[in-house]
Phi, psi and omega in degrees: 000152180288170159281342153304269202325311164327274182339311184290324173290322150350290177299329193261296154004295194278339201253303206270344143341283182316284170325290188319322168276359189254317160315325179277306168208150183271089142259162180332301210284321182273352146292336179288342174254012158295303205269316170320337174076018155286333174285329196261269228291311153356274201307304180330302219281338212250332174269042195354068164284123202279147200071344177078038171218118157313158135302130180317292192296341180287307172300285211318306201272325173297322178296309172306263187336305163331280174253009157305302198303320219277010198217035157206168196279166172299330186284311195299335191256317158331269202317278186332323175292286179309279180331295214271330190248009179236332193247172166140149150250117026265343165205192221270178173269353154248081187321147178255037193216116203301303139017305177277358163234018190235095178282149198076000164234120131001082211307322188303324167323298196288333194306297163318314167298254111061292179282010183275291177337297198285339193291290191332329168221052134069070189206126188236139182247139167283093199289025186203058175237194187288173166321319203272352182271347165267163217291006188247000185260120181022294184260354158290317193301309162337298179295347182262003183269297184317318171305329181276322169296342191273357198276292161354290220298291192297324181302291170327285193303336186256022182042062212223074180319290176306333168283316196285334187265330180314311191261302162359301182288307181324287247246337146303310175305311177341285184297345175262328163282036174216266198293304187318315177307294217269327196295337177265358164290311176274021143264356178279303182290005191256346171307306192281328199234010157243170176295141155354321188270327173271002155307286182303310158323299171304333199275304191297322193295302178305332176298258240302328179284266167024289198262332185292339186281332214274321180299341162313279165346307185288298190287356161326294187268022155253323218287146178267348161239084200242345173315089153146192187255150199261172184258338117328068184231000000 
């Protein structure tokens, strides 16, 4: 693989990290390369935009987050967390976990297919841990978008075609039977009913699944053996 290809994979590695540590809880240490504009070189870099420009709604969303986050204290962007994605009856108002937004399945159905999945490349979720710990939540599906660019990464640097195309395919089906259902209805509903900084977050998280699935897609359909279905869905 090229060093383009690396980089990007790097680059992508690192972005849905990020997210992911900040979706499980806003500490010091996962908010700071946030606010820091690190995650916006991430995101560039990882939707491999010629000039280093965003899709408009996406930079829009990245600039708000940026500086919403970067102009409140760590208890105010907590306290934001806690209101919109933790407390509330019968549950809070933006649950972060795909199960409350996906009709016709069974949330328990889905939770096992989702930990069947995370099993399938030697990754275990705890089905009786706390909320941010179950296999639909948010920020596990993120770390597991993250495990695969980073699986990509190594596959690359080890000129390892086949593995490298392998997870490639993994992290489109991913994305389109998971995060792709559900992230824009819980960026819509956290747009309506949370504070501004998790507001701005959930909109970034949906921009990135959004435009890395549309770019999956695309190179899909140049790829000349790009046909059937992947097995992680």
């Amino acid at each position: 693989m090229d060093e383009q290809t690396a980089r990007e994979a790097l680059a992508r590695c690192t972005a849905y990290k990020l997210l992911s540590a900040v979706f499980r809880f806003p500490t010091e240490e996962a908010c700071t390369p946030v606010a820091s504009g690190r995650l916006g070189r991430a995101l560039r870099g990882a939707l491999e935009v010629e000039g280093g420009a965003l899709p408009t709604g996406l930079a829009e969303a990245l600039a708000a987050m940026e500086g919403v986050m970067a102009g409140l204290s760590i208890d105010e962007l907590q306290g934001q967390y806690i209101e919109a994605f933790d407390v509330g009856l019968p549950r809070p108002p933006c649950p972060p976990n795909e199960g409350l937004y996906i009709d016709g399945v069974p949330r328990q159905r889905l939770l096992l297919k989702l930990a069947t999945v995370y099993r399938l490349f030697g990754l275990k979720v705890d089905q009786e841990a706390e909320a941010a710990q179950l296999a639909d939540h948010l920020a596990v599906e993120l770390e597991f978008l993250h495990f695969l660019a980073f699986k990509e990464l190594q596959a690359a640097e080890e000129g390892d075609g086949e593995h490298w195309a392998g997870y490639r395919h993994a992290r489109r089906d991913f994305l389109v039977h998971h995060p792709a259902r559900w992230l824009e209805s819980f960026a819509q509903r956290t747009a309506e009913k949370a504070g501004p900084a998790m507001a701005a977050l959930a909109t970034v998280a949906a921009g990135l699944v959004r435009e890395d699935l549309d770019r999956a897609q695309a190179d899909a359909a140049l790829a000349p053996d790009a046909g059937g279905s992947e097995r992680p869905g």
